[in-house]
N, C-alpha and C positions, 0 to 999 in steps of 0.2 A: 534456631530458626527451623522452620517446619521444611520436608524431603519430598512433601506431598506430590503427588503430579499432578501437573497442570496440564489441560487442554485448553488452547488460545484458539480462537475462533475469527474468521476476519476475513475480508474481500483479496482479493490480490493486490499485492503493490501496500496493505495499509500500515505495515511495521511490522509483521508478525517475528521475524527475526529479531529486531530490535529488540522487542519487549523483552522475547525470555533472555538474549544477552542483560538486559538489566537487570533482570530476574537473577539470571547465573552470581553476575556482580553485587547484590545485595543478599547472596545466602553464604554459608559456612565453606561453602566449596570454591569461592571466589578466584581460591588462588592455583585452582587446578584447571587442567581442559575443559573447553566450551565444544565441543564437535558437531557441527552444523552436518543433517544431509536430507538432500531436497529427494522425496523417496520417489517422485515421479520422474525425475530427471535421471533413474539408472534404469536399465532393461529389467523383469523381470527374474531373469535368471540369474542372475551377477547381485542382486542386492540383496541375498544371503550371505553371500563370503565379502561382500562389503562392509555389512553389520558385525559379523561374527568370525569372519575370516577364516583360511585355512591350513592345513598341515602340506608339508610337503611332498608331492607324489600322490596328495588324495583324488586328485582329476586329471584327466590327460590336459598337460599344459602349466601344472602346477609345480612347476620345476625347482620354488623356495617356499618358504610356509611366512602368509601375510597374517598380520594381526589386524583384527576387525576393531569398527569405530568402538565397539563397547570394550574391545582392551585399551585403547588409545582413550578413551573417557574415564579410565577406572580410576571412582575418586573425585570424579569431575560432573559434567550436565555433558548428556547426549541429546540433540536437539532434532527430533524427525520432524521436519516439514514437512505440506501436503502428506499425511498416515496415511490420510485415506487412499492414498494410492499405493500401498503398503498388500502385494500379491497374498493369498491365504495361508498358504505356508511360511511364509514372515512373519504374519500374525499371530501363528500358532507359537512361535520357536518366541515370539517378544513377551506372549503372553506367558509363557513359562519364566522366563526371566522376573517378570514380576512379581509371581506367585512364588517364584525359589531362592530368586537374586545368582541366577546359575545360568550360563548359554551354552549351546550345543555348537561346536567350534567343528567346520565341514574336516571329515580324516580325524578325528578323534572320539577316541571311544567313551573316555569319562568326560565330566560335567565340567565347567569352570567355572569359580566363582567369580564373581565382578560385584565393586558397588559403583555404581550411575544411578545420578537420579534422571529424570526420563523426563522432556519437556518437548509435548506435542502439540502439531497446526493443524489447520485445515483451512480451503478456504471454501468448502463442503457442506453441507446439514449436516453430520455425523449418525443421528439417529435415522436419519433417512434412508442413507448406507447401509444402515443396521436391519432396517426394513427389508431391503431390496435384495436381503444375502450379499452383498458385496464387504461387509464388515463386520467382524461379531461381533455379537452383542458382551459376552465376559471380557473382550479387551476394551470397549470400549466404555466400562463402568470404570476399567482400572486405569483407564485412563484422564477417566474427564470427574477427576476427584476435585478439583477447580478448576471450574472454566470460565475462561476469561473470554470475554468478547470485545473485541476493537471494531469499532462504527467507522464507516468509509469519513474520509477527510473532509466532506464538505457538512460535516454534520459536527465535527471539533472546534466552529468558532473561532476564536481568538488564537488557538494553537498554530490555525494555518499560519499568520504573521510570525508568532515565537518557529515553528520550523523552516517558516520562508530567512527570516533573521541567521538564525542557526547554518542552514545552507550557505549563504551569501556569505558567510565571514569564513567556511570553512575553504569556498572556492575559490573566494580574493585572496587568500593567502596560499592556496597552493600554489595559484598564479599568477603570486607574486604583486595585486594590487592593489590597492587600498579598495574597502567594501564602500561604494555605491548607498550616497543616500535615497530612498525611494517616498516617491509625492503622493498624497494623502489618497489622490482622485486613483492612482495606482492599485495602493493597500485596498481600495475598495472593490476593485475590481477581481484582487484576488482572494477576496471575502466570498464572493458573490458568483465565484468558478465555480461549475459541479465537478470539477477534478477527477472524471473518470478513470485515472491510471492510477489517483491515491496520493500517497508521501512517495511512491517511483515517480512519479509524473512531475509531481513538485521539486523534488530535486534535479530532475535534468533541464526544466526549464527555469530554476536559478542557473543551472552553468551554463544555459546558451545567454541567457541575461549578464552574468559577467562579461563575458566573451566578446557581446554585441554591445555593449551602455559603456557611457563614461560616467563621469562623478554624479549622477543624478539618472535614476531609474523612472519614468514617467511614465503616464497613464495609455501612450501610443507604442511605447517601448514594448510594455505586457498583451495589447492589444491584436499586435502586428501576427497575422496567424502561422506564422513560422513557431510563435513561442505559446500561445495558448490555441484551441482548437476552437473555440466559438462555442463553448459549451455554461453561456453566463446564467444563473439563475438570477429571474426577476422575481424581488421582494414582496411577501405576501400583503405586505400591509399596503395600502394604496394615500400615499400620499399630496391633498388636497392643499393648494394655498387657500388661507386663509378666507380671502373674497370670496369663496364657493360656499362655504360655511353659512349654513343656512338656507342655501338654498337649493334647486335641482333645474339644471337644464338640460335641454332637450339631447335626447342621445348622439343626435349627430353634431352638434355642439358640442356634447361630451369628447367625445371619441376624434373629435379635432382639436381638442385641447390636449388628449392625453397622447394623439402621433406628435403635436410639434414639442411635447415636452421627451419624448423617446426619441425623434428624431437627433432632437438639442444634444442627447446623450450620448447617442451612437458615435455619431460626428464628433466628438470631446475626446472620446476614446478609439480614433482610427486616424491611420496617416493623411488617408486623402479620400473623398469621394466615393472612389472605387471602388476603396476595400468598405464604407458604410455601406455601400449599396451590396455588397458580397455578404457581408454580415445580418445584413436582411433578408437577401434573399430576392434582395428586387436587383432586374436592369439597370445599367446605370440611366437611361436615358429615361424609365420611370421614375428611379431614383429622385433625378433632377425637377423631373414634373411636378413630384409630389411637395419635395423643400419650397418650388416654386407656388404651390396653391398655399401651404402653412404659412405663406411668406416668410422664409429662410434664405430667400436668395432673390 
């Protein structure tokens, strides 16, 4: 199997970890270290002797000699999430490693060898970086020898339910319950989320849905805005009953057939009133006026 590096590319929250641990898990090096590190999440100044580590007494403070993620990888997949926030001088000391398969260990005067293979993220434009001087451009050729791109979750289709599934049986059983069957009008709901937090978002609003549901997960359960934020995409295709077919009626006609069949909707998918009129965006006391003209109430 190919050593290549990979650059994954991807929104935040969409998997990017995941992927290359599967990645790690279906190449040669399977049975060695995976070493994850988020390069935004450390200071600039520390995520050199984090990568590469150092000798002992090379800095004030340096009282043992640590070994960096690329010895703790050696053999294995080093996994830099967010590179692009990878300061210039990291850049320089990674790009050498790749060009030599050698890193510069802070307090030591020769070279060490390592083999890692090297699986990077962003959730960046990378070449835009590269534009802007904030990333070179020679690391970033040696990096993005496959680049994979992961499209935000509400763009995966069918996958949402296989990871909503996947979630649900991983949290019923940490906690000990039997997983929760879920109603069809549910499943649709969670089709039809723009899921701006991703497969993060999707996972934690399965575990407050454990948490919250008993044996049957339903369409007011996912609704309720504690567990999804109101963020539904309405269906491009505009669907007509039948009786319309063939013909055109007057726009306001139209547009009162198409609130009480949205109205019909809303209210299917909320606990009471309040929250459809929240979900809207109307008063409830408009709310009410308006079900009352559609004749809904």
């Amino acid at each position: 199997m190919s050593d290549a590096n990979i650059l994954i590319n991807g929104a935040s929250g969409t998997g990017k970890e995941l992927v290359a641990w599967n990645i790690h898990l279906n190449s040669k090096r399977r049975y060695e270290n995976f070493i994850p590190i988020n390069c935004g999440s450390i200071p600039g100044e520390l995520i050199e002797s984090e990568l590469f580590g150092y000798e002992k007494g090379s800095f004030t403070g340096a009282n043992t000699k640590k070994p960096g993620l690329f010895e703790l990888a050696n053999n294995g997949t080093l996994f830099l999430d967010e590179v692009a926030e990878l300061p210039l001088q990291a850049q320089v000391k990674l790009l050498r490693f790749l060009q030599e398969g050698e890193i510069e260990k802070i307090g030591r005067t020769e070279k060490y060898s390592v083999n890692v293979r090297i699986l990077a993220a962003t959730n960046k434009i990378l070449s835009n970086e590269v534009n802007s001087g904030k990333f070179r451009e020679d690391l970033y050729y040696r990096l993005n020898v496959v680049p994979l791109d992961i499209v935000p979750l509400r763009q995966r289709g069918e996958d949402i339910l296989i990871l909503f599934n996947h979630f649900l049986d991983y949290f019923s059983r940490d906690m000990g319950f039997i997983p929760p069957e879920i109603e069809e009008k549910a499943k649709e709901i969670l089709l039809n989320y723009k899921w701006p937090g991703n497969v993060r978002e999707l996972r934690n609003v399965v575990q407050r849905l454990v948490l919250n549901s008993n044996s049957l997960i339903t369409a007011k359960d996912i609704s309720n805005p504690m567990i999804l934020r109101n963020h539904l995409i309405m269906k491009d295709e505009t669907n007509f009953d039948e009786s319309y077919i063939g013909q055109v009626l007057p726009l306001k006609e139209m547009e009162k057939v198409f609130r009480e069949k949205y109205f019909k909707y809303v209210r299917s998918i909320s606990s009471s009133d309040s929250s459809a009129a929240e979900k809207l965006g109307l008063a409830p006391s408009n709310f009410y006026r308006m079900c009352k003209e559609l004749g809904l109430k």
